[in-house]
Backbone as CSV, one residue per row, in Angstrom:
resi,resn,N_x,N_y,N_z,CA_x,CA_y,CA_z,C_x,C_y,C_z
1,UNK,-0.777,127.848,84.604,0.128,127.320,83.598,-0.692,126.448,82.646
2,UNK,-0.477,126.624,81.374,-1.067,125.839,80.458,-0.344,124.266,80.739
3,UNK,-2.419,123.910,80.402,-1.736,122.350,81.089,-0.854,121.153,80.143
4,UNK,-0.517,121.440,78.719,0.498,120.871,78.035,1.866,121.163,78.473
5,UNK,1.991,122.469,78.995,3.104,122.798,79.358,3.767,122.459,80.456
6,UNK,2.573,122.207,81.226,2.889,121.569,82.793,3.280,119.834,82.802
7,UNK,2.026,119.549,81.490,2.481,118.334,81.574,4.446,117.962,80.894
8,UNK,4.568,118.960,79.642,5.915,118.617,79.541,7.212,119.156,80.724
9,UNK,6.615,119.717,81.093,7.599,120.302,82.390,7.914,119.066,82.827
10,UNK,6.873,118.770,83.521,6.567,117.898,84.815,7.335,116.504,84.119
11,UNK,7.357,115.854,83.309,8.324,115.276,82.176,9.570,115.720,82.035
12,UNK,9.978,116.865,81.882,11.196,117.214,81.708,12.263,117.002,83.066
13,UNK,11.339,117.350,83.979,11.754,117.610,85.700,11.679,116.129,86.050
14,UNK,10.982,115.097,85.837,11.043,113.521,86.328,12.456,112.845,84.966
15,UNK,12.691,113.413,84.253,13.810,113.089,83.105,15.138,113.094,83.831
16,UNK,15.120,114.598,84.947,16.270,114.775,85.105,16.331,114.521,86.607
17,UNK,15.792,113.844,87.281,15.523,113.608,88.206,14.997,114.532,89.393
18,UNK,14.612,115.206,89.255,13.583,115.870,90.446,12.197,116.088,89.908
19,UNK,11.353,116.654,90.760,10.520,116.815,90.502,9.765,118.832,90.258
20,UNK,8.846,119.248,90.081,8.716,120.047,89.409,8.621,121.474,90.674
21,UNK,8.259,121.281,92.393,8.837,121.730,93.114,10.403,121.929,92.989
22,UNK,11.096,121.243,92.983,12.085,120.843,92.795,13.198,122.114,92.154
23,UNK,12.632,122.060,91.074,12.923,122.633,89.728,12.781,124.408,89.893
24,UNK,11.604,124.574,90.727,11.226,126.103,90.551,11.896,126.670,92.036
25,UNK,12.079,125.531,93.229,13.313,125.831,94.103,14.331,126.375,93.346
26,UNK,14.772,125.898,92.657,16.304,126.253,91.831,16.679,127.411,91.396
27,UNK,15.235,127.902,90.422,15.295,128.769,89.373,15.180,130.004,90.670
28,UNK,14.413,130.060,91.748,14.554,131.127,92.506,15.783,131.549,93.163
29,UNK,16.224,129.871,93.425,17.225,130.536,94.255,18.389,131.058,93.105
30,UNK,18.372,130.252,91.909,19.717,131.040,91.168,19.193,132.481,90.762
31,UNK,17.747,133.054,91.037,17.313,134.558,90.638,18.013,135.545,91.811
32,UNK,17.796,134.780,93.131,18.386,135.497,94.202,19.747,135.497,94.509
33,UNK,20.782,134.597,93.988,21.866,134.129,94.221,22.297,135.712,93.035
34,UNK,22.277,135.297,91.403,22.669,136.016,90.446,21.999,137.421,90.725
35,UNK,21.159,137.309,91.018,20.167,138.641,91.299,19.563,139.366,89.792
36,UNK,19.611,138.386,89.159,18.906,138.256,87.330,17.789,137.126,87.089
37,UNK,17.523,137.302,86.515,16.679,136.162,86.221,17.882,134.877,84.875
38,UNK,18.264,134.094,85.672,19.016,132.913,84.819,19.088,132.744,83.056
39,UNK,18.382,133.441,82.708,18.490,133.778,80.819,17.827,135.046,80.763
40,UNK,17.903,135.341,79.031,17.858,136.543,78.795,16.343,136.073,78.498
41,UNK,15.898,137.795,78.211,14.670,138.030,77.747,14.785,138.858,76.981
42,UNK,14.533,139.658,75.579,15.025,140.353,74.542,13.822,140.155,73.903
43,UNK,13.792,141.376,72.985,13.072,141.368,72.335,13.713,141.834,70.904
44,UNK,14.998,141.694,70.824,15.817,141.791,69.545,15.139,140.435,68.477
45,UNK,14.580,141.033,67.318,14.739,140.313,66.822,16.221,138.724,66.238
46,UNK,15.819,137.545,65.614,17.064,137.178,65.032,17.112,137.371,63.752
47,UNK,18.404,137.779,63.299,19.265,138.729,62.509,18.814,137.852,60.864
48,UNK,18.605,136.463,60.936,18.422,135.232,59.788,17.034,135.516,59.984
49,UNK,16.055,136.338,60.692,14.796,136.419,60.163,14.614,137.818,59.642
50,UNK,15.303,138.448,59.092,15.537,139.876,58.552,14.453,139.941,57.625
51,UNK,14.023,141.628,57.289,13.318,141.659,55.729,14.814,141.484,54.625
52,UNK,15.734,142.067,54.881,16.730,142.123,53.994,17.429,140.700,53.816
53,UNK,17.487,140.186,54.731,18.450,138.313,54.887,17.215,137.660,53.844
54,UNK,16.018,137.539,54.558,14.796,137.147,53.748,14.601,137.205,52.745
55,UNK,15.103,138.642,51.815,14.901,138.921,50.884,16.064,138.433,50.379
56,UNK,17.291,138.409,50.540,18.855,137.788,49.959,18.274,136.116,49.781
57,UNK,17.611,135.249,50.646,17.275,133.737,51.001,16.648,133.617,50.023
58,UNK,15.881,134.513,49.613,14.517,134.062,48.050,15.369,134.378,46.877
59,UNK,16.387,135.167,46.875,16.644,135.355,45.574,17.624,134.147,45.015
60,UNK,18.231,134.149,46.114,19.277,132.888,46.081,18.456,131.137,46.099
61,UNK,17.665,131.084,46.475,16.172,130.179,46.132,15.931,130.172,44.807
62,UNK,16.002,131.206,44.252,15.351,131.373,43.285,16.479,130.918,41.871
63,UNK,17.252,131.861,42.087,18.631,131.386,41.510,19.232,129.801,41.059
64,UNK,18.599,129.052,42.414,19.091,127.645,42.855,17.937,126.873,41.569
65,UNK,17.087,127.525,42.053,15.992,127.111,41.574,15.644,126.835,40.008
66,UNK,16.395,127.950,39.484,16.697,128.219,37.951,17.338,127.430,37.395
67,UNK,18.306,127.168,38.025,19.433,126.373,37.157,21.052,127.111,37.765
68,UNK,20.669,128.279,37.770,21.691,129.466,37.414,23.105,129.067,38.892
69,UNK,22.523,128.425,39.530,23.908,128.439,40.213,25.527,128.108,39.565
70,UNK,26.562,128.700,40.325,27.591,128.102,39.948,28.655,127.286,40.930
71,UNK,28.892,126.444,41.012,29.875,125.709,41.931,31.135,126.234,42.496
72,UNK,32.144,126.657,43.329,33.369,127.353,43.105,33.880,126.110,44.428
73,UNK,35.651,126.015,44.051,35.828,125.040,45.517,36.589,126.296,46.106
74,UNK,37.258,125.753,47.080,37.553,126.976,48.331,38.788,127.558,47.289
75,UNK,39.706,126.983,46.661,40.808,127.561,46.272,39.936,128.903,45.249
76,UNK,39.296,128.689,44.144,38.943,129.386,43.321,38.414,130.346,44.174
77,UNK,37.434,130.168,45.101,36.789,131.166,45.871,37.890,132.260,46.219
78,UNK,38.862,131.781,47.192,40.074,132.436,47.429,40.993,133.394,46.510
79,UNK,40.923,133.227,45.495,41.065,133.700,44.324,40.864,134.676,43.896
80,UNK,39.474,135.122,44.657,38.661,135.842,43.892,38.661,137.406,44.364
């Protein structure tokens, strides 16, 4: 284990009161209990780091950026 990581572990695990045995007791037994491993693992990207979202974020940046925005309150929006 990288030793920054151990050291914040080992911090995180004395925070919450146990210690870092402690801690990896847990995570096994909730692997064997659930019979999963306790969170996901994915390799889906997230959806706000898109080429297309990315590309919508700069233009609207850009827009902001110009001047060119326009204000609307919820009623007008509704409106629309």
């Amino acid at each position: 284990m990288d030793t920054e990581v151990k050291k914040q572990f080992d911090d995180f695990c004395a925070n919450v009161g146990m210690n870092t045995s402690t801690a990896f007791n847990l995570f096994a037994r909730a692997v064997l209990r659930e019979k999963r491993l306790p969170f996901d693992i994915t390799t889906a990207s997230d959806p706000l780091r898109s080429k297309s979202n990315q590309a919508s974020l700069r233009e609207v940046i850009a827009t902001l950026s110009a001047g060119k925005n326009v204000m609307h309150n919820s009623a007008e929006a509704d409106d629309k």
